[in-house]
Structures are given as C-alpha cells and as structure tokens.
C-alpha positions as CSV (number, residue, x, y, z in Angstrom):
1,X,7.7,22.2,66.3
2,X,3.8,22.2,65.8
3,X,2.3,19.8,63.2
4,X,1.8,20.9,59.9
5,X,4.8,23.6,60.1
6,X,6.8,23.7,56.7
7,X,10.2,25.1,56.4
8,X,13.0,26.1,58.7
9,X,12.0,29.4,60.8
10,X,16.0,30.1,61.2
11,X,15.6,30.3,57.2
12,X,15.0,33.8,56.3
13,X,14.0,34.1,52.1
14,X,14.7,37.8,51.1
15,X,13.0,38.5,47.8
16,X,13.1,41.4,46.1
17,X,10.7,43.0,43.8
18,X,11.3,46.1,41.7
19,X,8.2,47.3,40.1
20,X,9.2,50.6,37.8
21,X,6.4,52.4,36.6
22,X,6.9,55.1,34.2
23,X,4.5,58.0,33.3
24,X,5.2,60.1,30.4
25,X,3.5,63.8,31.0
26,X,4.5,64.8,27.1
27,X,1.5,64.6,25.0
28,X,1.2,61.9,22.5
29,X,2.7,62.8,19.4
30,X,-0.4,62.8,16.2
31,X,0.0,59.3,14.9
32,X,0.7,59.9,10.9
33,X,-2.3,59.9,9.1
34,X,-2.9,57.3,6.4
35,X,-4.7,58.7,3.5
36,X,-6.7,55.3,1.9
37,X,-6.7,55.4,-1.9
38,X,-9.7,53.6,-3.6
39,X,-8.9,51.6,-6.4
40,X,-11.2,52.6,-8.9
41,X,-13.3,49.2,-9.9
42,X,-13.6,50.1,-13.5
43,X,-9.7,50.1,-13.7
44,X,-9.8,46.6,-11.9
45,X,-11.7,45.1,-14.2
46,X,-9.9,46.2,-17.3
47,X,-6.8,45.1,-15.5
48,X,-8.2,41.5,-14.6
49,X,-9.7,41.3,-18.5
50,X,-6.4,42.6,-19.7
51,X,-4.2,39.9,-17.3
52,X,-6.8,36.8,-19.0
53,X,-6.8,38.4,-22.7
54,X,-2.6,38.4,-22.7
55,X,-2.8,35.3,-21.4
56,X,-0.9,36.4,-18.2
57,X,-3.9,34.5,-16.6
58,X,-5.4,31.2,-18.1
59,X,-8.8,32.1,-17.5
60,X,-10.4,33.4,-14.2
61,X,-10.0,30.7,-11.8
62,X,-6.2,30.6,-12.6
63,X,-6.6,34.8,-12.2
64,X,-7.8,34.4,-8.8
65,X,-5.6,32.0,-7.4
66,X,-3.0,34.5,-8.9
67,X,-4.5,37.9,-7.2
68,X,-5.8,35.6,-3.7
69,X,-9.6,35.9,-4.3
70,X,-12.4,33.4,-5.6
71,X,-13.1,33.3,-9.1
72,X,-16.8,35.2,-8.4
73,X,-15.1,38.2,-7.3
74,X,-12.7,38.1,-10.2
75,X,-16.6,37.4,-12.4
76,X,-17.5,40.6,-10.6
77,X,-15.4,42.9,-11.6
78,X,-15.3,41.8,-15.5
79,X,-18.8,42.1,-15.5
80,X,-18.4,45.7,-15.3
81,X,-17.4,45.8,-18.5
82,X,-20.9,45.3,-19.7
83,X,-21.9,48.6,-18.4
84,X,-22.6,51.3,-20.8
85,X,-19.6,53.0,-22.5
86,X,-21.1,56.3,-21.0
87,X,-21.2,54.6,-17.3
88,X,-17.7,53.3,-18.3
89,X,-15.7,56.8,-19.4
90,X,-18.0,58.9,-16.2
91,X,-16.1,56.0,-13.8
92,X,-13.2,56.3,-15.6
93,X,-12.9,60.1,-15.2
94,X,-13.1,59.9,-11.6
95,X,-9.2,58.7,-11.8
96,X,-7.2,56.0,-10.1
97,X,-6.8,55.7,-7.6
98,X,-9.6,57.6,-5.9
99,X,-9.6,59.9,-2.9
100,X,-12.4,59.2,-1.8
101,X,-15.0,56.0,-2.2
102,X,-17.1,57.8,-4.9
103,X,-18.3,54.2,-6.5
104,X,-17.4,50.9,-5.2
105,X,-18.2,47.9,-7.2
106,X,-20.7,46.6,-6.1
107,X,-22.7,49.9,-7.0
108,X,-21.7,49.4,-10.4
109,X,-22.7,46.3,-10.6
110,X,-26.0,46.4,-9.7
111,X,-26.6,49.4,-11.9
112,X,-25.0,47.0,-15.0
113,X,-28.2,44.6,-15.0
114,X,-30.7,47.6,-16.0
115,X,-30.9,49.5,-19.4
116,X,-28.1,52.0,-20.7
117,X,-30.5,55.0,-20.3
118,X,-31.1,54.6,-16.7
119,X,-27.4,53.6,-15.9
120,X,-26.4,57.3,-17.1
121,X,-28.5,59.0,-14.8
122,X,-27.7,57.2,-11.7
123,X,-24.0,57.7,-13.2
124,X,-24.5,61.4,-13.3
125,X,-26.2,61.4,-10.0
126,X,-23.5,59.8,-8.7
127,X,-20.8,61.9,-10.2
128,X,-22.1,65.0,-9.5
C-alpha cells in the first residue's frame, strides 16, 4: 500500500445524484396589476387633527406613536391646514383616495408658507 493512500480500494462508495431540471415553455401568466391609490394629504391632515381634537390622540407625539411615524410628519400634515380655504376645497375636490399622485404633501406644504393669492394659482395650475 503506498504512503499516503486513504481508504480501502476493495470499498466501492456508489452515490447517487439526481439533478431534475424543469423548463416550462408556457408563457408567464401577466402578474395582476396593482393599481396604487394616493391618499389625498389634505384628507390626512383633517384626519390626524380630527384623531387629536376628539381626543382619540393626546396630542401629536401620542398620534404618531399611534399611526408609527415621528411627530414632524404628523406636524406636517396638520400644517396643511393653514393653507387657504381655496387651496384646501381645489385639494379636496381631487377625491380620496387619488388615482394618480396629482399633489403630494410635501407640495402643499411648501406652497402653505407664501400668500393666499399665490397659493391659488399654483393650485389651479396644478389642478388643471
């Protein structure tokens, strides 16, 4: 027996390996297609200011613990409510949820920190 041999030549091992591959010539079926709905943020906010004025909420730090966000983006969306009623009843109108992403919040807010008149027209712009 030469030096370094390991094992038993008489001993035969069988293994046995079955790979099964298995291609599937039919086409893939069309996935179903998930429609997103938008939540429209104006509708957020009145829900969050509704949840803390009921008392459903304590305030908005209890809010957010609640809904699983910080208390800023629970801030954000009340501070829509500053807009102008105008800006308010155009978002509004769009409907909840929406079909499409026409305004998102943070649009909204940015227009809320500039006067009423201006907030219309980038409204309407955005509306229409």
């Amino acid at each position: 027996m030469p030096i370094g041999f390991i094992g038993s030549p008489d001993r035969i091992i069988e293994r046995t390996f079955t790979i099964v591959i298995s291609l599937d010539n039919t086409k893939n079926p069309k996935k179903e297609q998930i429609i997103p709905n938008y939540r429209n943020p104006l509708y957020v906010a009145k829900e969050y200011a509704r949840m803390i004025e009921t008392g459903e909420a304590g305030s908005e730090s209890d809010l957010a613990r609640k809904m699983g966000i910080s208390r800023v983006r629970v801030n954000h969306f009340i501070t829509l409510l500053k807009l102008a009623p105008e800006v308010i009843q155009a978002s509004e109108d769009m409907g909840d949820p929406m079909p499409r992403k026409y305004v998102s919040e943070r649009k909204l807010r940015s227009i809320a920190k500039i006067p009423d008149k201006r907030q219309i027209a980038i409204i309407k712009a955005l509306v229409h």
